[in-house]
N, C-alpha and C positions, 0 to 999 in steps of 0.2 A: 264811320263806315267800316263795312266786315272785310276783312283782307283772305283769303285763300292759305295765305300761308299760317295766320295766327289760329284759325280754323284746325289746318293742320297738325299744329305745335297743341294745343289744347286735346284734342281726341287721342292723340300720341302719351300725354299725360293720365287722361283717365286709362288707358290701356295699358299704361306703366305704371301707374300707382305714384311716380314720382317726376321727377324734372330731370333726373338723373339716369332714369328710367326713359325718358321720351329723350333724350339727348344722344344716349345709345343708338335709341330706333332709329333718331334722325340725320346721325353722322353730323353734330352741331355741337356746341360745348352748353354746360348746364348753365352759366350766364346769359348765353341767348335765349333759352327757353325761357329763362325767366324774365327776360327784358320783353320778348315778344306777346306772354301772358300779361304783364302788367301792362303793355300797348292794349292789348286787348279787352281788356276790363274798362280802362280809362275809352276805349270806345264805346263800348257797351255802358258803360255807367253805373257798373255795380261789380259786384265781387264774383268769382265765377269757381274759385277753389280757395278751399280753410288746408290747414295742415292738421292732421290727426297723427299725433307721432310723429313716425318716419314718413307717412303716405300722406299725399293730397287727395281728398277728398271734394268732390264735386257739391257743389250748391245746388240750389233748385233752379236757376239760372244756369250753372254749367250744365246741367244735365238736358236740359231743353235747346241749351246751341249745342250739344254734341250730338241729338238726337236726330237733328235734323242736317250734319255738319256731312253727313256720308251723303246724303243725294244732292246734296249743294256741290260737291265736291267731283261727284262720279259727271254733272252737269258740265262743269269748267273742263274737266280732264276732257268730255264729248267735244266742247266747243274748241278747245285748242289742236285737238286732234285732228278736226274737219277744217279746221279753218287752217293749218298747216302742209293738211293733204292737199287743199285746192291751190294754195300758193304755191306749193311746188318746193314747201322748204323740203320734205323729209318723206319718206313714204309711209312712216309709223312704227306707234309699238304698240304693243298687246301682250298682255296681262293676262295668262290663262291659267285657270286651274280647276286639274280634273282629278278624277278617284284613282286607285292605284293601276286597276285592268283596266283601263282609260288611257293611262299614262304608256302603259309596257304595250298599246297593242293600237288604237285611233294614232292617239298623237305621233309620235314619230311619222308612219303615213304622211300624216295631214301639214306637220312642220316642212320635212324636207321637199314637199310641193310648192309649198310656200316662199321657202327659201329659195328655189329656183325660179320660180315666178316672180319675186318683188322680193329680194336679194337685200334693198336695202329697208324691208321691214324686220324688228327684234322683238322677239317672243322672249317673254319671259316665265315659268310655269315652276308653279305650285300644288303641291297635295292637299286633294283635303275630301273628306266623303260629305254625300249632301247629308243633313240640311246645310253645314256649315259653308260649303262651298256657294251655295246659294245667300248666305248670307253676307257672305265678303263681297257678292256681286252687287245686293243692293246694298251694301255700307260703300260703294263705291273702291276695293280695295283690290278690283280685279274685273276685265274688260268682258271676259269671256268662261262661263262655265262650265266644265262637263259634268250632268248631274244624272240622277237615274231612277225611278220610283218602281214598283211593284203594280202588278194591273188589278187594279180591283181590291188594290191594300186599306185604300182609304176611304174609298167612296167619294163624298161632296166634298171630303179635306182638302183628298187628293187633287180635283177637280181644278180647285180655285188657289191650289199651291204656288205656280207659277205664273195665273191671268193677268198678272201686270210684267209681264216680261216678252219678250220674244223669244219663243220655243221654233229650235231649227230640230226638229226627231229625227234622228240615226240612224237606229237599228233596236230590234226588241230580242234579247238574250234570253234563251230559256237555262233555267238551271239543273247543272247532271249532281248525278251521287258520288262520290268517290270514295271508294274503300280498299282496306289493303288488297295487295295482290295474293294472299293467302286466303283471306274471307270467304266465307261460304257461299256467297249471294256474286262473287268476283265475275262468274261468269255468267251470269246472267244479262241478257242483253237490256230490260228493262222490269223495275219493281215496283212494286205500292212501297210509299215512306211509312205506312205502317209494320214492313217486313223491318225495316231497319229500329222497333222502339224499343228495344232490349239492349241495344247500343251504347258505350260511349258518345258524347260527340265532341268535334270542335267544330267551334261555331265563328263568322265571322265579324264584317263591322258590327256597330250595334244597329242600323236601319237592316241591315242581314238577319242579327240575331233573334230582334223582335220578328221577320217574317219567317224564317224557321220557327220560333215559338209557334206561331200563330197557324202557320199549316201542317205542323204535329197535332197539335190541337182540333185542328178541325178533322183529323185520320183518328182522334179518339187516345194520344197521349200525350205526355210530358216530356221532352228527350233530357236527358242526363248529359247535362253540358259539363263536360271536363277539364277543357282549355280554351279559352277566347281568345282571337290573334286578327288585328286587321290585315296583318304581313300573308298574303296569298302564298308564297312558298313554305313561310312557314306550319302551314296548316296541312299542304302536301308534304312534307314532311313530317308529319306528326300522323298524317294518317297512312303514311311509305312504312313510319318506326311500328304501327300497328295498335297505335294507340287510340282509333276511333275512328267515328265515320263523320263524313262533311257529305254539306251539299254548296256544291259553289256555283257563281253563273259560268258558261260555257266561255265566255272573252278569259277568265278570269284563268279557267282551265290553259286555254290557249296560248297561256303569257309565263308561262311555266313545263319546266319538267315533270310532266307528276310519276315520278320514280318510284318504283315498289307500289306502285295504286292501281285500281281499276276502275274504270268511266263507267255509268248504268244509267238508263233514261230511269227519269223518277216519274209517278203518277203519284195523285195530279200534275199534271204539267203547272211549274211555276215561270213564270215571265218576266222581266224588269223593261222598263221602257228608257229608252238610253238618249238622253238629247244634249244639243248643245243652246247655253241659254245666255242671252244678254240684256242689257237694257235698251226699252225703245230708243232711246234716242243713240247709244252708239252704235245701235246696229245700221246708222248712216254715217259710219266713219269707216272710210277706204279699206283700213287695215284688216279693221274689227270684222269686218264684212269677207274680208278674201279669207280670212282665217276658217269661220262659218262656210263657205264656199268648199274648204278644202277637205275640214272636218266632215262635210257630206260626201264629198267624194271616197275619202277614205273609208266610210262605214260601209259604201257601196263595195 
């Protein structure tokens, strides 16, 4: 029979490469890990990791229980949760993780509401920009997402990106210009991103920097990327020091000083669509739910 925790121990090892590795993750010593794996094997009936070198290596068997070990796993985390909330053990925890202008600007809002409302639930949060944020949620590695896409980035991609999740939408960001406060274009109240393709730029995430590519392109150039940075200050900073032009979303602007820079509406107007995202089945867990709740209030 499959146990929860050997599931655990197992996914911790491919993700670490070793036993020593998953032992770190696990706050366990590396003879449990391996006593737990070898439980595991002998339940399963076969071999599930070879040693290659230093690293363990997944079988064709490990790789097919680990594949399916995160929604096994995001299932039990559901079930212990609801069935904890209605006995009255605990009020809950939650597991959230959103993009960086997420973090500096919703969450705060949305926690300390939370916190005063149901005191004895523990938020736990994490970075991370989508896709990857979306994929921790269905690996099971996290209750609650904050994620963001582009309107019209994707098309049918985009579409069916999230259709097996619960989508709570936020708020829709449009993105400004920002250039130094000496620049030519500085006071201008709004531009074509075609005035800006002579430019330096710095560019952001990489789900940023492919849509910057893509609506320079669609205005007829190529922008001359000079520095990438997912750090929002650091990119106001970079273009305060004079060293180029951004375009960043408007939360993003908001969650910073932008010192030495100036704001410009850009045309085409670019959009991000801004939501909070779980799995069906926890978004009927008490916690997971007020959190969603609070996340919509703060966007409002």
């Amino acid at each position: 029979m499959l146990e929860a925790r050997h599931l655990r121990v197992l996914r911790a090892v491919a993700v670490g490469g070793s036993f020593s590795a998953a032992a770190r993750a696990l706050g366990c010593t590396q003879p449990a890990v391996s006593q737990q794996i070898r439980a595991l094997e002998t339940s399963v009936g076969t071999p599930l990791l070879v040693r290659t070198g230093r690293e363990m290596r997944l079988t064709e068997a490990g790789e097919a229980l680990v594949r399916h070990a995160g929604g096994i796993l995001a299932q039990l985390t559901a079930a212990e949760e609801e069935v904890a909330a209605l006995a009255g053990l605990r009020a809950g925890r939650v597991r959230l993780v959103s993009f960086p202008s997420g973090s500096s600007t919703l969450v705060p809002t949305a926690l300390a509401a939370l916190r005063a409302a149901h005191p004895g639930t523990r938020v736990f949060l994490e970075e991370a920009e989508p896709p990857r944020s979306v994929e921790l949620l269905r690996q099971g590695d996290c209750d609650v997402a904050l994620a963001f896409r582009y309107e019209g980035a994707g098309g049918a991609q985009d579409a069916r990106e999230w259709e097996d999740l619960e989508v709570r939408p936020l708020l829709t960001d449009r993105l400004v210009g920002l250039v130094p406060a000496g620049h030519r274009l500085a006071g201008a109240g709004r531009i074509g991103i075609a005035d800006l393709a002579d430019e330096p730029w710095i560019a952001g995430c990489p789900r940023c920097r492919g849509q910057l590519v893509e609506v320079c392109a669609g205005a007829g150039f190529s922008p001359r990327i000079d520095f990438a940075t997912d750090d929002y200050p650091a990119v106001v900073g970079l273009v305060g020091a004079g060293l180029g032009v951004a375009v960043l979303p408007q939360l993003a602007v908001e969650s910073v000083r932008p010192r030495g820079t100036r704001i410009v509406e850009i045309e085409p107007a670019v959009r991000r669509e801004i939501v909070a995202l779980t799995l069906p089945d926890l978004a009927r867990v008490p916690a997971v739910a007020a959190t969603l709740d609070e996340l919509v209030q703060a966007a409002r």
